[in-house]
C-alpha positions in Angstrom: -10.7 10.7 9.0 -9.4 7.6 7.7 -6.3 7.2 6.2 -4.4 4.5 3.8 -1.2 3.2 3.7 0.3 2.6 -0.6 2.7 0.0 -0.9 5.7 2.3 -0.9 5.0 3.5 3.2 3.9 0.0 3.7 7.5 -1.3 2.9 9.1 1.5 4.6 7.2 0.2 7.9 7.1 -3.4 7.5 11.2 -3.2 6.2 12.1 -0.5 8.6 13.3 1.4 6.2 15.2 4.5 8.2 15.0 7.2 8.6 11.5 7.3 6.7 10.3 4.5 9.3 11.0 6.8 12.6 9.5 9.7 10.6 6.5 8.0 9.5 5.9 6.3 12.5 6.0 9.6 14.7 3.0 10.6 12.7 0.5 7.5 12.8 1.0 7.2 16.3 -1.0 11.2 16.2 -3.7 9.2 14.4 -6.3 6.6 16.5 -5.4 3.2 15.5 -9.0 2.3 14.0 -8.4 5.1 11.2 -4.8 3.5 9.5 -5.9 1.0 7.0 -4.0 -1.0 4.2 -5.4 -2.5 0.8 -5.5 -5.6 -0.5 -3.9 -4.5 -3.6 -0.8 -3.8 -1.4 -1.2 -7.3 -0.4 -1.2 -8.4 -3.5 1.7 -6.4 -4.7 4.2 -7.4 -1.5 3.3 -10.9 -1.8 4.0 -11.3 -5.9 7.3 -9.3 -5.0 8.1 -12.6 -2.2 7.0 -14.6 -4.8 8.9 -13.5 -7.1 12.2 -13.6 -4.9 11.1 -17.1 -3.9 10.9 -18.4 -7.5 14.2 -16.9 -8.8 16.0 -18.1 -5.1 19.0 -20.4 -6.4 20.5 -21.6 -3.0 18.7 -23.2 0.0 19.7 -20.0 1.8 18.5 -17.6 -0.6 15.3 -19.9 -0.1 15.1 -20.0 3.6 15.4 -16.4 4.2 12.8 -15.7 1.5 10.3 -18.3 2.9 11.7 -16.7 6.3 10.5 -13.1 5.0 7.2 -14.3 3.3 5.9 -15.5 6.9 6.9 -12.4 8.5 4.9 -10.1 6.0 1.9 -12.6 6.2 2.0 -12.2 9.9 2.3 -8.6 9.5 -0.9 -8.3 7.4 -2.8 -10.5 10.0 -2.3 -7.8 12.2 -3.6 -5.1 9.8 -6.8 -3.6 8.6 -7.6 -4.7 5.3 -9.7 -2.6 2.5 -11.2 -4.7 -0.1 -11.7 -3.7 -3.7 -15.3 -3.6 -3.5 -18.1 -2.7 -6.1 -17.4 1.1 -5.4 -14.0 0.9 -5.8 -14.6 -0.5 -9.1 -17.1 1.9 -10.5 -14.5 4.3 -9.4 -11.8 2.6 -11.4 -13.9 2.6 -14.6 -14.4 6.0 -14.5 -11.2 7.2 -13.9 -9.8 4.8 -16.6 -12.2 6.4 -19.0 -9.9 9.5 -18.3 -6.9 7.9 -19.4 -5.0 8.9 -16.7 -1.4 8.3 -16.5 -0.9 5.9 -13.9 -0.3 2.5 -13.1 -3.1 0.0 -12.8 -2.2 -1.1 -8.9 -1.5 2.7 -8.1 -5.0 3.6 -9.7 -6.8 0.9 -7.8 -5.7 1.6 -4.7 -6.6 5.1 -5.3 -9.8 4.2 -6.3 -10.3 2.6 -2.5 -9.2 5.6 -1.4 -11.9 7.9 -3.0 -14.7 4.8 -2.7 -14.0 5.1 1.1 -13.6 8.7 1.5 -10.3 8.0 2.8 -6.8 10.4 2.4 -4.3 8.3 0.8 -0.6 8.7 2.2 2.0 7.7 -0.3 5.5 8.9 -1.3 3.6 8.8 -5.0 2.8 12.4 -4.9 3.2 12.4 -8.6 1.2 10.0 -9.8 -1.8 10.3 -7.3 -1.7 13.9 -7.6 -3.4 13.5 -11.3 -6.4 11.3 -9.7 -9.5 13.6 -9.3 -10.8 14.2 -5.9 -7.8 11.9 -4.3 -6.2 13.6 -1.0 -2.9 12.1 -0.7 0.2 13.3 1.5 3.5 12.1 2.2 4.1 11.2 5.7 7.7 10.1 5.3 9.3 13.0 4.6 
């Protein structure tokens, strides 16, 4: 079964974030590699976050380190397994919007990558995803 990595675990792993990191690490190494997958809305959310540090950075340090940490997390997603938000994804999304659910737009795509893919969604998020219909999602840091 595959299984997706939200934002929040995603910068627990790629920050090393502890003592989440250790715990959620322990459990993806259970799982084959081929089956842990990111999306590219996380990409897109941890690269406007850079891009935000990078445009408010006020000192050539401040500047440095954030260019610094925007290479590392490209290089990190290079490595990665990346699902698209494809066609099914999106008639998933319309669907579910027509529900007005109570979530956020990024959270509710990636969910909706999840479900188009069959996929179980882990997430610290349990709150939000838990209103999606049909989403599996766990919390692997805890």
């Amino acid at each position: 079964m595959p299984f997706i990595l939200d934002t929040d675990l995603l910068t627990i792993l790629q920050e090393q974030s502890q003592p989440a990191c250790d715990r959620l690490l322990a459990r993806l190494r259970k799982q084959p590699p081929d089956d842990i997958y990111v999306t590219i809305i996380s990409f897109q959310e941890r690269i406007q976050g850079w891009m935000t540090v990078l445009n408010q950075a006020r000192s050539a340090d401040r500047l440095i380190r954030a260019y610094a940490k925007l290479g590392a997390l490209l290089q990190s997603f290079c490595k990665m397994r990346i699902v698209p938000f494809d066609q099914a994804a999106q008639d998933h999304f319309v669907d579910l919007r027509k529900q007005r659910l109570r979530i956020g737009t990024m959270d509710l795509r990636i969910a909706c990558i999840a479900l188009a893919t069959g996929s179980t969604l882990l997430s610290r998020n349990l709150q939000d995803f838990r209103q999606v219909p049909g989403l599996i999602v766990e919390d692997w840091s805890s």
